[in-house]
C-alpha positions as CSV (number, residue, x, y, z in Angstrom):
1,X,-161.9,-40.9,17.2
2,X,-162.0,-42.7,20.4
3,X,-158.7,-44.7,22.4
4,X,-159.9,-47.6,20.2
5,X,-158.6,-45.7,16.9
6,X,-155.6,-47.6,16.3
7,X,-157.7,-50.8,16.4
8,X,-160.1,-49.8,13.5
9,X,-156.9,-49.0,11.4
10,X,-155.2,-51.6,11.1
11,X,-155.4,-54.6,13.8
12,X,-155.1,-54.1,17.7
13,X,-153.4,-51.1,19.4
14,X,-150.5,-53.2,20.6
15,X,-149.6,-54.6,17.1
16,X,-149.6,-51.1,15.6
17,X,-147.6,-50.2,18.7
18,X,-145.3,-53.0,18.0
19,X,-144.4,-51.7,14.1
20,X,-143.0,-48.7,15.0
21,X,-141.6,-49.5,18.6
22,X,-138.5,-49.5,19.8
23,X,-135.9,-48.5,22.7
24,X,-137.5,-45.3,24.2
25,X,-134.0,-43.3,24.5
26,X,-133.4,-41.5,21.2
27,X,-130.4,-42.0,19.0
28,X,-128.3,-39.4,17.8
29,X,-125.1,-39.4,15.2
30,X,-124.5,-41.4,12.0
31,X,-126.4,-44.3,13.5
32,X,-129.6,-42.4,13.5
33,X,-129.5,-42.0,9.5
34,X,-130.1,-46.0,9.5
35,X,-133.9,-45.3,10.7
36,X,-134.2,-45.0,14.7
37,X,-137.3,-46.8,16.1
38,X,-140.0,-44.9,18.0
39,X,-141.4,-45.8,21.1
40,X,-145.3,-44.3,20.9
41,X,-145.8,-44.2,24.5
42,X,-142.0,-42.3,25.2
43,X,-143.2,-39.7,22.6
44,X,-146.3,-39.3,23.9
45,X,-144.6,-38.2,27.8
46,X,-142.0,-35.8,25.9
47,X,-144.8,-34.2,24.2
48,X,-146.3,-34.0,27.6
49,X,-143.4,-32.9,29.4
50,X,-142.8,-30.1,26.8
51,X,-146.5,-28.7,27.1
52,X,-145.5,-28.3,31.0
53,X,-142.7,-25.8,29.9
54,X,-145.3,-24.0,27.6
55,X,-148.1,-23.6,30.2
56,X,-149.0,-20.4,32.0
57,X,-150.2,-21.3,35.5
58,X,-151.1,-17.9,36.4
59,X,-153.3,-17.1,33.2
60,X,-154.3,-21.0,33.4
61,X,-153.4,-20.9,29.2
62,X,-150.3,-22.5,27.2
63,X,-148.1,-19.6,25.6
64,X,-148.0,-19.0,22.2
65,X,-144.9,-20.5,21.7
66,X,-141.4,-20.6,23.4
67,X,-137.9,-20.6,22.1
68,X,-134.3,-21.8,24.1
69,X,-131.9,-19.0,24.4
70,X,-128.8,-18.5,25.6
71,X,-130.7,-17.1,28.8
72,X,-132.8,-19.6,29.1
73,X,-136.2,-20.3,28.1
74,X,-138.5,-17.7,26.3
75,X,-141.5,-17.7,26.3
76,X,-144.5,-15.9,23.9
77,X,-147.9,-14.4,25.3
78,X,-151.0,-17.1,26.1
79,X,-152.9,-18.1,23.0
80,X,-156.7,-19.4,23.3
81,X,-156.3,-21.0,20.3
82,X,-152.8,-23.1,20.9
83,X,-154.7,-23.7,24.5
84,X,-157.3,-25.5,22.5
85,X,-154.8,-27.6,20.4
86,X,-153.2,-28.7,23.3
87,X,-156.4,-29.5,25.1
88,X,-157.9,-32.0,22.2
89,X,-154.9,-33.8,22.4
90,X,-154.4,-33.5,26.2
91,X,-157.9,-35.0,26.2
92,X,-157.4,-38.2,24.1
93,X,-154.2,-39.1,26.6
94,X,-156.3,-38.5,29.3
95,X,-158.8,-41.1,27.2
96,X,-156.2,-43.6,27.5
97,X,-156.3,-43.7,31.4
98,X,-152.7,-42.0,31.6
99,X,-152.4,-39.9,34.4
100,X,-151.3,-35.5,33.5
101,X,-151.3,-32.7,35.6
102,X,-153.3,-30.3,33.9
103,X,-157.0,-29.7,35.4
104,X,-158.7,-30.0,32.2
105,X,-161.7,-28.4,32.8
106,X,-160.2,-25.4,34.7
107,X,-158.4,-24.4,31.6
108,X,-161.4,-25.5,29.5
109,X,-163.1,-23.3,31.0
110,X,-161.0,-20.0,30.9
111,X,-160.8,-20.8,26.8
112,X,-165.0,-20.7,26.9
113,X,-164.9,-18.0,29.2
114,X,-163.9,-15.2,26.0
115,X,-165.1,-15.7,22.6
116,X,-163.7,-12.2,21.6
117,X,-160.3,-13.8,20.5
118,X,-162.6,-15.9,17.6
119,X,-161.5,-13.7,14.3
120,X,-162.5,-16.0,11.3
121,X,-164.1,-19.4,10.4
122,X,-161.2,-21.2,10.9
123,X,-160.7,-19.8,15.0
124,X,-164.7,-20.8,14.8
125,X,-164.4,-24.3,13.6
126,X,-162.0,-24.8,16.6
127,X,-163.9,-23.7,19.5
128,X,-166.7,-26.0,18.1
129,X,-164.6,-28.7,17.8
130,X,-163.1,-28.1,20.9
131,X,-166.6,-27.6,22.8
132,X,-168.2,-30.7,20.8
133,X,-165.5,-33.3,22.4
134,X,-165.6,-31.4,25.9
135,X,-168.9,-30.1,26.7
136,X,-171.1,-31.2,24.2
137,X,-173.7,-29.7,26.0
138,X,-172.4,-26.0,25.6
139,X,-172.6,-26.3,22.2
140,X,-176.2,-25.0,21.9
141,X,-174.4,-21.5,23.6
142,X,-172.1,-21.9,21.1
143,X,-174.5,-21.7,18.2
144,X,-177.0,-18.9,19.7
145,X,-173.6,-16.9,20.3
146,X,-172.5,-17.5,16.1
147,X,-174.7,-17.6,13.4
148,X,-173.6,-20.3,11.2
149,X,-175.3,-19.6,7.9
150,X,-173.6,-16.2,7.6
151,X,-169.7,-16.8,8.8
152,X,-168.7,-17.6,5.3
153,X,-169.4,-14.0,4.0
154,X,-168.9,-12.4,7.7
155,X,-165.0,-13.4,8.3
156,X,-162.1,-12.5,5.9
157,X,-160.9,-16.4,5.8
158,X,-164.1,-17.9,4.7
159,X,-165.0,-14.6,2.0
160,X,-161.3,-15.7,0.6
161,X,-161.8,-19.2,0.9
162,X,-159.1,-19.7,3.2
163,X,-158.1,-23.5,3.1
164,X,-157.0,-24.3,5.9
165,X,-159.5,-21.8,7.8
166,X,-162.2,-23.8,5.9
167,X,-160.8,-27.2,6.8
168,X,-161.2,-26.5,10.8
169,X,-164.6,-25.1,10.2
170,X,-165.9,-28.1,8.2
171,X,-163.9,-30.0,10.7
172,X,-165.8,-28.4,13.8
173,X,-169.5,-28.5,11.8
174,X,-168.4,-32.3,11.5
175,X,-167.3,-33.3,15.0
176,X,-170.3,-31.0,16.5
177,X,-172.8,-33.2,14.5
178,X,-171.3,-36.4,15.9
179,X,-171.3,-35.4,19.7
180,X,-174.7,-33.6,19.9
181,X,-177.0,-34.1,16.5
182,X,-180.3,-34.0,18.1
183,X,-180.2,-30.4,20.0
184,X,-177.8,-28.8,17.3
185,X,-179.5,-26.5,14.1
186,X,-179.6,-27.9,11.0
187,X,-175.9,-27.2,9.7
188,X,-176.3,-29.0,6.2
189,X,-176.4,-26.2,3.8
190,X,-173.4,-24.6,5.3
191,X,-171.6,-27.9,5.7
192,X,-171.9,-28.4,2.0
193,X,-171.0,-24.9,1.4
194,X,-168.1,-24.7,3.3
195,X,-166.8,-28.7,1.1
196,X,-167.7,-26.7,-2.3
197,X,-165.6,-24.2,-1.4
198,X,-162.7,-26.8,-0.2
199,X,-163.1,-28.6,-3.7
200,X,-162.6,-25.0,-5.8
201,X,-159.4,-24.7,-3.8
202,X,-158.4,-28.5,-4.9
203,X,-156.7,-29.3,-8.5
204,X,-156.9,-32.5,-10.4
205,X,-153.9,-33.5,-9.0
206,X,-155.4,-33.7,-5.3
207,X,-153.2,-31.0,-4.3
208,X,-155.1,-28.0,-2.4
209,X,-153.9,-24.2,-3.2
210,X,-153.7,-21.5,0.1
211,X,-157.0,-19.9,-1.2
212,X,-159.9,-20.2,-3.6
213,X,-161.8,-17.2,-4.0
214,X,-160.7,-14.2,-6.0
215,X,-161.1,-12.1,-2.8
216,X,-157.8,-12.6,-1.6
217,X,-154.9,-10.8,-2.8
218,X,-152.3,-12.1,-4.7
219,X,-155.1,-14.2,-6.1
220,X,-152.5,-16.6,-8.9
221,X,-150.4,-17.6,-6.3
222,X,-152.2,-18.6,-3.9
223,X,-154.6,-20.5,-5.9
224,X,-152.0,-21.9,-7.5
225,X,-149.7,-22.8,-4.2
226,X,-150.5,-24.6,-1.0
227,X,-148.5,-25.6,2.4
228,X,-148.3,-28.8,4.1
229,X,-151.1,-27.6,6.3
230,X,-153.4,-26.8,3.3
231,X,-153.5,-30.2,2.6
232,X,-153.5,-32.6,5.7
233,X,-156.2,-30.5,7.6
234,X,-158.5,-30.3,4.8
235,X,-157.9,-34.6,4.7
236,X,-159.3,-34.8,7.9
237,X,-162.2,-32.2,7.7
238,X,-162.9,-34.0,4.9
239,X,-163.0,-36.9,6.1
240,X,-165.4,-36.1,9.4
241,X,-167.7,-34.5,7.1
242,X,-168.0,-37.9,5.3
243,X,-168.2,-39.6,8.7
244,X,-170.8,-37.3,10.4
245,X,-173.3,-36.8,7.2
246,X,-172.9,-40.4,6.2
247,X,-171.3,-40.0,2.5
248,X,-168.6,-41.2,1.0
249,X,-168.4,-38.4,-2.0
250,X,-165.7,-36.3,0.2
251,X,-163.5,-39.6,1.0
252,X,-162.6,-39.4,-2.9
253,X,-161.1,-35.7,-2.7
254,X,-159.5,-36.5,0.6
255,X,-157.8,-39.8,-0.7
256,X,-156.4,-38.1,-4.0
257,X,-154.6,-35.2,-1.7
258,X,-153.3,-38.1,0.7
259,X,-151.9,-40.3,-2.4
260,X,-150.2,-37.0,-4.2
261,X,-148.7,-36.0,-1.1
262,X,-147.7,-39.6,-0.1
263,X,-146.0,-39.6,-3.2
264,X,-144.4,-36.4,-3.2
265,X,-143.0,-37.2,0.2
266,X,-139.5,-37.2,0.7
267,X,-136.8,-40.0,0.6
268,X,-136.6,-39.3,4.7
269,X,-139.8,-39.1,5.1
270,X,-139.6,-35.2,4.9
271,X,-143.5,-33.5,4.4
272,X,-142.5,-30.5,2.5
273,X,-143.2,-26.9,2.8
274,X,-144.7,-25.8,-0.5
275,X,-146.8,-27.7,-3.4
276,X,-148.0,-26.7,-6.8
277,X,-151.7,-28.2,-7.2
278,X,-150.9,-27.8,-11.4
279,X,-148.0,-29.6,-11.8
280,X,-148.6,-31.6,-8.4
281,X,-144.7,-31.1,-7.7
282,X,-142.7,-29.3,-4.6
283,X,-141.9,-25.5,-4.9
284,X,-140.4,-25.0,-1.9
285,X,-138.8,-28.2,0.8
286,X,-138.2,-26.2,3.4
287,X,-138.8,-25.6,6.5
288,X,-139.8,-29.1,7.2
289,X,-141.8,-29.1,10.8
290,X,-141.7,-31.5,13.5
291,X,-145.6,-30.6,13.9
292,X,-146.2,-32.2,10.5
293,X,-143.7,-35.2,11.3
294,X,-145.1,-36.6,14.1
295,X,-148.6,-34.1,14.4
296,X,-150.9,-33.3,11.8
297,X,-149.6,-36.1,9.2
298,X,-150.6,-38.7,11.2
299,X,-153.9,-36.8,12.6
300,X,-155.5,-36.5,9.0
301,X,-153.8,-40.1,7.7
302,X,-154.8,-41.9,10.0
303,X,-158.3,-40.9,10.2
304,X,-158.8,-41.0,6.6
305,X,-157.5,-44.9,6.7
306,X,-159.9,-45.5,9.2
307,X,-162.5,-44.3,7.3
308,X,-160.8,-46.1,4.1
309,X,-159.0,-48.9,4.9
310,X,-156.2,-47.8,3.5
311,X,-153.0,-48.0,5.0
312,X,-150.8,-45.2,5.3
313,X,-148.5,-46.4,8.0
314,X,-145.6,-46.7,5.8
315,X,-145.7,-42.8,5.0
316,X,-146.2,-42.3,8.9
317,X,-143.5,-44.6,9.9
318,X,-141.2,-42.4,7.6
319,X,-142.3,-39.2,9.1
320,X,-141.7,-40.1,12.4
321,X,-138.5,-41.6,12.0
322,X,-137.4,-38.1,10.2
323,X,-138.1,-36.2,13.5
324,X,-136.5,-38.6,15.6
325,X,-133.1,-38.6,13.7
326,X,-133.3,-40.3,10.1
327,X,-133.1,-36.7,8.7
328,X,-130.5,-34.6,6.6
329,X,-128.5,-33.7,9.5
330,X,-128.7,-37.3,11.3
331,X,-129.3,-35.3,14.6
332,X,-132.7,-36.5,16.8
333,X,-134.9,-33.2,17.2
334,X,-136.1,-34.8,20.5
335,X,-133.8,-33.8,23.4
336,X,-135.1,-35.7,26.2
337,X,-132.8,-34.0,29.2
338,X,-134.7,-31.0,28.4
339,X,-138.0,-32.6,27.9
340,X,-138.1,-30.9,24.3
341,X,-138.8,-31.4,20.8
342,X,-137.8,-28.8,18.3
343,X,-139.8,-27.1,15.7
344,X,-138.4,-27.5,12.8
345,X,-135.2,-27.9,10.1
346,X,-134.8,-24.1,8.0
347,X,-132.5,-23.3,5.7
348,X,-129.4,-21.3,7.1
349,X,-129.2,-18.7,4.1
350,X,-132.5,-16.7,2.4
351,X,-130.6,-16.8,-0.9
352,X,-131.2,-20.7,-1.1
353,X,-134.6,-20.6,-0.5
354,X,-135.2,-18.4,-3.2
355,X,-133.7,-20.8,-5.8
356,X,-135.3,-23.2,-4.8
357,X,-138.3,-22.7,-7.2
358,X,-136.8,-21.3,-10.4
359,X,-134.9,-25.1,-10.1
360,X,-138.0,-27.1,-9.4
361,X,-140.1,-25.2,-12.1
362,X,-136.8,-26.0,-14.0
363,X,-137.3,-29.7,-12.7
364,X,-134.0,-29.7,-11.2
365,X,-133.3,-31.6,-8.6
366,X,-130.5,-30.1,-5.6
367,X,-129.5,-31.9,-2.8
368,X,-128.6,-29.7,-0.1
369,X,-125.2,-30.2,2.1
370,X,-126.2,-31.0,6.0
371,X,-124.0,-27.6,6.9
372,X,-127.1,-25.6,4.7
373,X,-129.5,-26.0,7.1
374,X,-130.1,-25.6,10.8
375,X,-132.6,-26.5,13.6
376,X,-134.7,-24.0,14.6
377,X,-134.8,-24.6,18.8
378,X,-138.6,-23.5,19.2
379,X,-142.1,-25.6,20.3
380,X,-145.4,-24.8,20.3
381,X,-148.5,-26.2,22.2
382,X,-150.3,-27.2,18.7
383,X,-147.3,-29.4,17.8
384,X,-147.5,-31.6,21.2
385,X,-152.0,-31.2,20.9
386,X,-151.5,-32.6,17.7
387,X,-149.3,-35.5,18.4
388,X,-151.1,-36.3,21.6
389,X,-154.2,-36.4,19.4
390,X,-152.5,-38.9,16.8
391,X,-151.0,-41.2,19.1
392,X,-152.5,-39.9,23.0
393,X,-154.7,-43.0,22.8
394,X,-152.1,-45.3,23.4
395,X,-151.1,-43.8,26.5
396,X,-147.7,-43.1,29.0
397,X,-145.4,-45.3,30.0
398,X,-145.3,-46.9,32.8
399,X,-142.8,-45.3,35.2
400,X,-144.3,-42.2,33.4
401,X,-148.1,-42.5,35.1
């Protein structure tokens, strides 16, 4: 998807900018429960003001993560992979004509530099990805270096039928067909292998499970249960694969997850933790994530309205207004003095997690009290790649470039 996105999806860029603007300071308190408004280009510098705490200069990679203590900030090892999140998002801003200080392509670099830190089809489907929308022409390397046919029976994720493994490598096949299909090997048959295996993993209900293969232990639960993730990244994979072969077969699948979860969605625009693909119904709410909120939700919904021309700006809308204060705790995750957005909203005790399936297999309904949960004060590159990569396009503002 190109700056232009947000044109193709519904009208101009400055319209949809327009919907879901508003002042770019974030409110916090009571009045926050009424339904904040988001300013798309404010978000877009926090998220690039929090990728500058997670970077590494000296390894020229983001962390893995980092996490505010009473000390100060902490912060996790380098991670190739959360490098390359940040980078796909990193790029699309820099699409826009926004000005960031990262060197792109010095960092690109050090991420093509070691392949040794690729352990299954899913870390696979994001280097292609990654090397398709940076350096198309690496991507021949790419495939002398992996053997495509055979990764589905050589890694543990795609012999278990990983979902959301098999989404980023149906996702990479995709985008790697779209940047460079002349000088690329004919990746059809495992294309379609790797969608066959997505649609076992997928009920009637839409809803995906974790796994689909009897490989992987604790087989009835995991085909039976999936995250959030297991079914927004398999939306979009599934809907490049439609776009780059040129069929409209895997739109269908893609659009039954998007309604069912759409209409599983919370009242706050919550995208919850846990689904059962039988009964197409929540298991578990929490921990909600600000990654999904504002980062992969709107990644695989609005790519799949693109390619539909159905809207699902409403369910975005919600989502983002639950991360920027419209939540259960009426508190704005975004903390814009420390150029921060926090992870995520857990559940203080274990104990109340673990009711919370017996009561929704029960089909009992418990609202929680605000003083039951917490905010967990973490980030991760991914979370600030993806949102770049929903909404970079739009670019900075102003007094931000």
């Amino acid at each position: 998807m190109s700056p232009q996105h947000f044109a193709r999806t519904g009208g101009p860029v400055r319209p949809l900018l327009q919907a879901i603007a508003g002042p770019s300071r974030p409110t916090t308190g009571p009045a926050a429960c009424r339904g904040p408004s988001i300013d798309l280009l404010a978000l877009n510098a926090l998220a690039l003001r929090s990728l500058l705490a997670l970077f590494d200069a000296n390894e020229n990679l983001f962390c893995r993560c980092a996490t505010i203590t009473d000390s100060g900030l902490l912060r996790a090892k380098t991670s190739r992979r959360q490098t390359i999140i940040a980078l796909l998002g990193l790029r699309r801003l820099a699409g826009s004509g926004a000005a960031q200080p990262f060197d792109l392509a010095s960092i690109g670099e050090v991420v093509l530099a070691d392949t040794n830190w690729v352990r299954g089809v899913g870390d696979l489907g994001l280097l292609t990805w990654f090397t398709a929308e940076f350096v198309p022409e690496r991507l021949r390397y790419l495939f002398n270096e992996f053997d495509f046919d055979v990764m589905l029976e050589t890694y543990l994720d795609g012999r278990q039928g990983q979902t959301r493994g098999l989404a980023w490598f149906l996702a990479g096949i995709a985008h790697a067909r779209l940047a460079s299909p002349q000088a690329l090997p004919d990746l059809t048959d495992v294309a379609v292998a790797t969608y066959h295996l997505l649609q076992n993993s997928q009920a009637e209900s839409g809803v995906f499970g974790h796994a689909a293969c009897p490989a992987f232990p604790r087989r009835t639960l995991c085909c039976r249960f999936g995250t959030f993730s297991d079914q927004i990244h398999p939306i979009y994979a599934l809907t490049m694969f439609a776009r780059a072969f040129q069929i409209e077969e895997p739109l269908a699948s893609a659009l039954s997850c998007a309604n069912s979860i759409c209409a599983l969605q919370g009242e706050m625009g919550q995208w919850w933790f846990l689904y059962d693909k039988r009964a197409c119904r929540v298991v578990h709410r929490y921990p909600v994530y600000s990654l999904h909120q504002d980062g992969t939700a709107p990644v695989g919904l609005l790519a799949l309205g693109e390619a539909t021309g159905q809207s699902f700006h409403q369910a975005i809308y919600k989502g983002l207004s639950w991360m920027t204060g419209a939540n259960e705790l009426g508190n704005d995750l975004r903390n814009l003095d420390l150029g921060w957005i926090s992870d995520s909203v857990w559940l203080k005790r274990w104990w109340t997690n673990c009711w919370e399936a017996p009561l929704n297999f029960l089909n009992i309904s418990r609202g929680l009290p605000a003083d039951a949960l917490k905010i967990r004060y973490e980030a991760r590159p991914d979370h600030f790649g993806w949102l770049l990569y929903a909404f970079g396009g739009v670019g900075l503002p102003v007094n931000a470039e």
